[in-house]
N, C-alpha and C positions, 0 to 999 in steps of 0.2 A: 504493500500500500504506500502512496506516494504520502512523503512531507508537508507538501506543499500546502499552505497555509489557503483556507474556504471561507471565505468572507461570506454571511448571509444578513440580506437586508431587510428588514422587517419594514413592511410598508403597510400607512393603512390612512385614511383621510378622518377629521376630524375637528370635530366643534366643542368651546370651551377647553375642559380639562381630561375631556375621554370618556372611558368607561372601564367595563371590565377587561379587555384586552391587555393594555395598560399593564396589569400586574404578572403579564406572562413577558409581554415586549421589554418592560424596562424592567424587571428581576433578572429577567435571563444571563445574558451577558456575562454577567460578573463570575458566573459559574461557571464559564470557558477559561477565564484567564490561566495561562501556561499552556494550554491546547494550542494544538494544529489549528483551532473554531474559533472565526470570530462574529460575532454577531453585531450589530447597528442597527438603526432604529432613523426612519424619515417619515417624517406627517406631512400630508399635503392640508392645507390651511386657511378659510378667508382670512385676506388682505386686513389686517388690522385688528385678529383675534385677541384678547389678553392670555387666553387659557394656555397659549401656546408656550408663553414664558414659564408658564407655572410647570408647564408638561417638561419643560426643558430644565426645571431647576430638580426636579424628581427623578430624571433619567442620571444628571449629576452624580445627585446623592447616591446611586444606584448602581454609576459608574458604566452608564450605560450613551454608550457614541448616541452621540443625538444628531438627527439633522434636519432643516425643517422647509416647505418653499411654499411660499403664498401664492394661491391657486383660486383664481377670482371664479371659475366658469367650469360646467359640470365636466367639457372635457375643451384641455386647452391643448393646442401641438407644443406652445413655447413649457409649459409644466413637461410635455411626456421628453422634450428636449433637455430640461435639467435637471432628470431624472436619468436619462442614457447619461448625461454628462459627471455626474455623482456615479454611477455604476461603472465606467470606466475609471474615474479617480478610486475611487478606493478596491476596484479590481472584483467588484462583486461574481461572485457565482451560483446563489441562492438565491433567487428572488423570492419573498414570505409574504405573500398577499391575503387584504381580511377583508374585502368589503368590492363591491361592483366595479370602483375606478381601479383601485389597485390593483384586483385581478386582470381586468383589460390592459392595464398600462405594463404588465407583465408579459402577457399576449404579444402585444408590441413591440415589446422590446428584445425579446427573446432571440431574436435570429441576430437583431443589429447587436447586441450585448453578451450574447454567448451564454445566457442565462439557462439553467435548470427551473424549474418553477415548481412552487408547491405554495400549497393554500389552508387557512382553517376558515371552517364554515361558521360562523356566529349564532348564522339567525337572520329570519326575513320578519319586515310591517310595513303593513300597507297602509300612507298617510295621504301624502300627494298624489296629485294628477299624473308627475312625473316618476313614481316611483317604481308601478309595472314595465317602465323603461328599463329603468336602473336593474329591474330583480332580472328581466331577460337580458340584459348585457352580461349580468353575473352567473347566470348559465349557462349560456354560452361561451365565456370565458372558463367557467371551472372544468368544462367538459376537457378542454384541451391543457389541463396543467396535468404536471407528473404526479402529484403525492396531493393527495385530499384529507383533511383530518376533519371531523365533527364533533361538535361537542356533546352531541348530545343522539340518541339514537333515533328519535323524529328528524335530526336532520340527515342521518346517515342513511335514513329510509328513502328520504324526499332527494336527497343527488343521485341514488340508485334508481328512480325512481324517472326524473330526470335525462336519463343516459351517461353519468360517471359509474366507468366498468369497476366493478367490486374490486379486482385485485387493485386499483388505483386509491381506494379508501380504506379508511381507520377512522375507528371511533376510541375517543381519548376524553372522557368526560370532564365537566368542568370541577375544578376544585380550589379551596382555598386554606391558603398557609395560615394556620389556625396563630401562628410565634408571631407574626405582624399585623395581620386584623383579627379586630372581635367583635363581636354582637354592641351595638348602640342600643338598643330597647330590645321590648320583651319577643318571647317567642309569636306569642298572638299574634303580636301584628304584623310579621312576617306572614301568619297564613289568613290573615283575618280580610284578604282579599280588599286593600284599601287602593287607593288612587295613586298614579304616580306619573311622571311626566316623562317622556320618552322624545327621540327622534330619530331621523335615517338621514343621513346628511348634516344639510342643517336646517330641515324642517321640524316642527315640534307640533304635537297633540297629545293631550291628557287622554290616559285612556286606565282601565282598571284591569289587575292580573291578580289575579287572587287564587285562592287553594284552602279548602277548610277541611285540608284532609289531613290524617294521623302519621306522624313520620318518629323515625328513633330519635332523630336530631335535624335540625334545620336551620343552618346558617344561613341569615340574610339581612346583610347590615348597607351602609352607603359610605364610600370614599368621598366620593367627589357633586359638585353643586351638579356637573352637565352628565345627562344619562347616556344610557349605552347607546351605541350611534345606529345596535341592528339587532332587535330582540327576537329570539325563536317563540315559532307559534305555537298555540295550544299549549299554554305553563303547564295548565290542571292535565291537561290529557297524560302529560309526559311523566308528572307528580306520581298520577295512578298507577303509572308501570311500574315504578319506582316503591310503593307504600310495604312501609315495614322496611326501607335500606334507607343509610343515609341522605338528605339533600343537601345540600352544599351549593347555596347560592350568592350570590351579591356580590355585592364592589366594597363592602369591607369598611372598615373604620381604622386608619392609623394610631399608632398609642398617642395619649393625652397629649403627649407636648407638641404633637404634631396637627392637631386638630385648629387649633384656632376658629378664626371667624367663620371657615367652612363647614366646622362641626357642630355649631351653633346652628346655624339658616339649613343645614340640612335636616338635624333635629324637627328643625318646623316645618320638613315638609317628608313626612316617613313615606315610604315605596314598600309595595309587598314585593312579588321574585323579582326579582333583577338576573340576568346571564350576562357573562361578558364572550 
């Protein structure tokens, strides 16, 4: 097996401060250093976001290569241009796509870039007029990448389902690192099926996820003010198959010192499941 050092670029587009993804892209990293493996992290971004700083002071502490480009327009040539231009600079050869644009801009780049591709599936919502676009560009696009992973087994059904050939996918469920998030309130309101605020891109609609069903444990707390950018459908359905094993969900709460003004305003506004 060769030496030779594999850059892999974790891409994924995003508004505010993220979501659940977040705690896979910027943890990782750190757990390659002295490896052959390097991992990196690029958000594509509206022009003038703050969340972005925030995202970049996290991936710091995390130790985790940040890079970021501001991307006014659902698909721009000059963005999928400073992106081949980044993929060349740091010599990438994984491209790690999470969401509609990124897998496409994967697609694309792949022959000029010399690019392997592999993708994780999050999760689809239907908000906008534009977003049965967006779910069909992201089909079309995952159909043709090498490695598919899902988080969850409704989504592993729904890409089979789709046309991504089985030996190209894995199911790797979602989980959280119990040593650096913990539960903000009680269990109830994790399943007590309240209100929470979502989006896919950077549209947003209130909509309700809830589950009043019986589990061993159920983690589901909140990181951050902006929610997950692509939530999987049917919580409850997927809950049920699940009843009597652990759940393990949400974006998590950082310890006390870390909380501040965002653990306060998120306090006041609790979310039931959350997936990243």
């Amino acid at each position: 097996m060769t030496s030779e050092r594999i850059t892999v670029l974790h891409t994924r587009i995003v508004s505010g401060t993220g979501g659940g993804p977040e705690k896979t892209i910027l943890n990782s990293p750190r757990f390659l250093e002295g490896t052959r493996w390097r991992e990196e992290a690029l958000y594509l971004h509206a022009p003038g976001d703050p969340g972005i700083d925030v995202l970049r002071e996290r991936a710091n502490e995390r130790r985790c290569p940040f890079h970021s480009i501001a991307d006014p327009w659902p698909i721009d040539p000059r963005t999928l241009k400073k992106c081949a231009d980044l993929c060349r600079e740091l010599g990438v050869v994984i491209w790690h796509g999470h969401d509609y644009k990124s897998n496409l801009f994967g697609v694309l780049l792949r022959k000029r870039c010399n690019l392997r591709l592999f993708t994780t599936v999050h999760g689809w919502v239907k908000y906008t007029s534009r977003t049965p676009l967006y779910f069909a560009v992201d089909r079309w696009s995952i159909k043709r990448y090498e490695e598919v992973v899902c988080v969850s087994q409704d989504l592993y059904d729904e890409c089979a389902r789709f046309g991504v050939p089985k030996e190209k996918l894995a199911l790797i469920e979602n989980a959280i690192d119990t040593e650096e998030f913990r539960r903000a309130g009680a269990v109830e309101r994790a399943v007590a099926g309240g209100g929470r605020e979502c989006q896919h891109g950077r549209g947003r609609k209130r909509e309700r996820i809830g589950s009043g069903l019986d589990h061993d444990l159920v983690v589901s707390s909140e990181r951050d003010l902006e929610p997950v950018e692509r939530a999987e459908p049917d919580a409850a359905r997927s809950a049920r198959r699940r009843r009597g094993r652990p759940l393990v969900r949400g974006k998590g709460l950082p310890p006390p010192d870390r909380r501040g003004r965002a653990l306060r305003r998120a306090r006041a506004r609790p979310r039931a499941l959350d997936r990243g």
